[in-house]
C-alpha positions in Angstrom: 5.7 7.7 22.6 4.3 7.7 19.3 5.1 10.3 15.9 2.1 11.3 14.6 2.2 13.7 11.2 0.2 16.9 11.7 -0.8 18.9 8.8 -3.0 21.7 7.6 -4.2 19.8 4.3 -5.7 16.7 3.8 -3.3 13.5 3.6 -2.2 12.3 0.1 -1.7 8.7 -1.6 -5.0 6.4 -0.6 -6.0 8.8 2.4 -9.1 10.6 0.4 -10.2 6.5 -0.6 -10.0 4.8 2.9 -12.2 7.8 4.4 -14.8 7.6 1.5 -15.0 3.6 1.5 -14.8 3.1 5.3 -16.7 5.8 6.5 -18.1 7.9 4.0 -16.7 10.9 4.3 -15.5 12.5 1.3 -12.6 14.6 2.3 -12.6 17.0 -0.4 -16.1 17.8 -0.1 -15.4 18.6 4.3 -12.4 20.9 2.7 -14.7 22.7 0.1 -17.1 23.3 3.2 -14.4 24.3 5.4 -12.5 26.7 3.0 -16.2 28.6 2.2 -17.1 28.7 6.1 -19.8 26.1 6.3 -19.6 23.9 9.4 -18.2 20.3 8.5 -20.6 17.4 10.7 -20.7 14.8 8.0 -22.4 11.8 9.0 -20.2 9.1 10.3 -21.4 5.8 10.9 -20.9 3.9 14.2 -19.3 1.2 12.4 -16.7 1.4 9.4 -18.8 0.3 6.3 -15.8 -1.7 5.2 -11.9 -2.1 6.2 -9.5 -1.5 3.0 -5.2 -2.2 2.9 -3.2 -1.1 0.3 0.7 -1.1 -0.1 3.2 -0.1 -2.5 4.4 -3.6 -3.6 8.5 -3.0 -4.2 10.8 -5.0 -7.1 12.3 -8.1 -4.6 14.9 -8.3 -7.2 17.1 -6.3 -9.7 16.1 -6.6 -13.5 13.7 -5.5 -15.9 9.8 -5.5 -15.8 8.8 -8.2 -17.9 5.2 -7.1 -18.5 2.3 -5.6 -16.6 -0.5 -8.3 -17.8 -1.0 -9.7 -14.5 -1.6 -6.4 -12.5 -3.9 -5.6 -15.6 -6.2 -8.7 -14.8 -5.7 -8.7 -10.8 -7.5 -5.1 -11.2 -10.9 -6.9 -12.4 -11.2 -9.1 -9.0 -13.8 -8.4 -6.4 -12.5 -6.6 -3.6 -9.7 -5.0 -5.9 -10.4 -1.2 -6.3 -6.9 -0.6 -8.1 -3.4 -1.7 -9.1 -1.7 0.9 -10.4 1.4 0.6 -12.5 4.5 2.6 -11.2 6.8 1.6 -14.1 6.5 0.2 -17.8 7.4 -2.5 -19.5 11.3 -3.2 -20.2 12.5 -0.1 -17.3 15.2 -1.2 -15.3 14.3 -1.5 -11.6 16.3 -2.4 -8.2 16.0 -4.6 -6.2 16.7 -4.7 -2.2 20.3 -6.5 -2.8 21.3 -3.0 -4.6 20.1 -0.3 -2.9 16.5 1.2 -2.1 13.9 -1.1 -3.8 12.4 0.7 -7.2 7.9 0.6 -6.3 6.3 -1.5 -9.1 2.4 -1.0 -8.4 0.1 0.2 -5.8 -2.1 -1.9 -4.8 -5.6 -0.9 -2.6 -8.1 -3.8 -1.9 -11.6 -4.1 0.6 -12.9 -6.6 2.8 -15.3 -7.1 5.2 -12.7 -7.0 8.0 -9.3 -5.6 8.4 -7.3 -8.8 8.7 -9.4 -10.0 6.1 -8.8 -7.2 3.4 -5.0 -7.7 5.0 -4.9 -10.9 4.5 -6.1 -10.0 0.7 -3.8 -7.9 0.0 -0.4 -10.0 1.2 -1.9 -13.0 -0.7 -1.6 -10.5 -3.7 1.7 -9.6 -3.2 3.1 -13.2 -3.3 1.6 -13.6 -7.3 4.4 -11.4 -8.8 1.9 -8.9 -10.4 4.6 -7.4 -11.8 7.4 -10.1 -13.1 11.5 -9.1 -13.3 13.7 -10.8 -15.2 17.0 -10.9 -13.6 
């Protein structure tokens, strides 16, 4: 068996930005049309017109956030549509050995395959885009 979340609005976080990139639907739009009555058959093409992955990368460590110049920079790469911040310079965060890791960015990248746009993203993650000092 499988869990599947059912709702009656659209999903949050990068939901509305997968739907756009890989199939061109913009969700908001279909919800306008919906809420005002008009029928919602937005072109879908046979094929995803690209594969995205995106994560919240989490602090693998206790300390404070050193600086956010690296996640500033990583956001100018191809493939990279954003790295956003979750905390600022100097906060304390936590780390896995205390307690529920503290998010330090999320991160949502492209490619011209899933595992590649995977593969992307978890060779992102291993930079420290966001350093802790212990």
């Amino acid at each position: 068996p499988q869990l599947i979340e059912v709702n009656a609005r659209m999903g949050g976080g990068q939901i509305h930005e997968t739907n756009l990139r890989c199939w061109g639907v913009d969700l908001v739009e279909e919800t306008f049309f919906s809420s005002l009555g008009i029928p919602s058959r937005p072109p879908v093409p046979p094929q995803p017109m690209c594969a995205v992955a995106y994560c919240y990368i989490n602090a693998p460590a206790s300390g404070k956030v050193v600086g956010l110049e690296k996640l500033e920079e990583v956001v100018k790469r191809p493939n990279v549509v954003w790295a956003k911040p979750l905390v600022r310079p100097g906060v304390d965060v936590v780390g896995p050995e205390a307690g529920l890791p503290t998010w330090l960015c999320d991160l949502f990248v492209t490619g011209q395959s899933a595992k590649k746009a995977l593969a992307f993203l978890q060779d992102l993650e291993k930079e420290d885009l966001v350093p802790i000092r212990k």
